[in-house]
N, C-alpha and C positions, 0 to 999 in steps of 0.2 A: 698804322704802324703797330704789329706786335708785339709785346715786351717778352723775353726772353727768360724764360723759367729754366731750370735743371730737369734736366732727363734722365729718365735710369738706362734708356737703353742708346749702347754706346753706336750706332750706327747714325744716330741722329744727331747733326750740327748746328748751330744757332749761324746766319750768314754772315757772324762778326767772329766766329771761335776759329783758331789757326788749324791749316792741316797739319797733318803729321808733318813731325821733324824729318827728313833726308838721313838717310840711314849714315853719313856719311860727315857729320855735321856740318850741313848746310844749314842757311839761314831762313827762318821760320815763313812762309809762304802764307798771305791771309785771302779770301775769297773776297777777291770785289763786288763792292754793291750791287755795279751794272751786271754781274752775271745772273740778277734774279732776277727771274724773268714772270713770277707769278703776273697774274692779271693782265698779260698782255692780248693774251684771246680775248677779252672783256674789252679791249682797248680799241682792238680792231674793230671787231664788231659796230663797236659804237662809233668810229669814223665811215665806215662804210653805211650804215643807218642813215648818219650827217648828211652823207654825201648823196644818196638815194633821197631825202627829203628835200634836198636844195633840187635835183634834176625833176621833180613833179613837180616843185614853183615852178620852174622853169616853162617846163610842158604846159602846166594850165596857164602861164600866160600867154605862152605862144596861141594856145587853143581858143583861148579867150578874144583874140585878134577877130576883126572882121574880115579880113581878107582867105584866115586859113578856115573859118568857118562858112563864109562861102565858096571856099573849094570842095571843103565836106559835102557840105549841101548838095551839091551838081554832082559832085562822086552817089552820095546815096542815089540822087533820082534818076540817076542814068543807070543803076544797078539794078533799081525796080521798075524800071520801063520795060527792062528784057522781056 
């Protein structure tokens, strides 16, 4: 979490400082938390990673089987008979 310093340049908003007042006096509108969305491409990333490392467990033990590595087996040697 950031902590929140003063700025000098007025274009820049802390995600807790209100927007402008409504020209019109409306009542003072604050930017919700949920609209920040930094690090959510870091987030993803790292589920899909997750998710890519559970599917290779997967695969090597499917591989690991003796029945799919004697399928392998007969797939190679019938490819090098040709």
């Amino acid at each position: 979490m950031t902590t929140s310093t003063p700025d000098s340049r007025p274009d820049r908003r802390s995600v807790h400082a209100p927007l402008r007042r409504p020209a019109r006096g409306g009542a003072v509108r604050r930017r919700p938390a949920l609209d920040d969305d930094r690090g959510s491409a870091t987030a993803e990333y790292a589920v899909v990673i997750l998710a890519a490392v559970a599917f290779a467990g997967v695969l090597v033990a499917v591989m690991r089987s003796g029945e799919v590595q004697a399928i392998l087996t007969d797939l190679v040697r019938g490819a090098l008979s040709l």
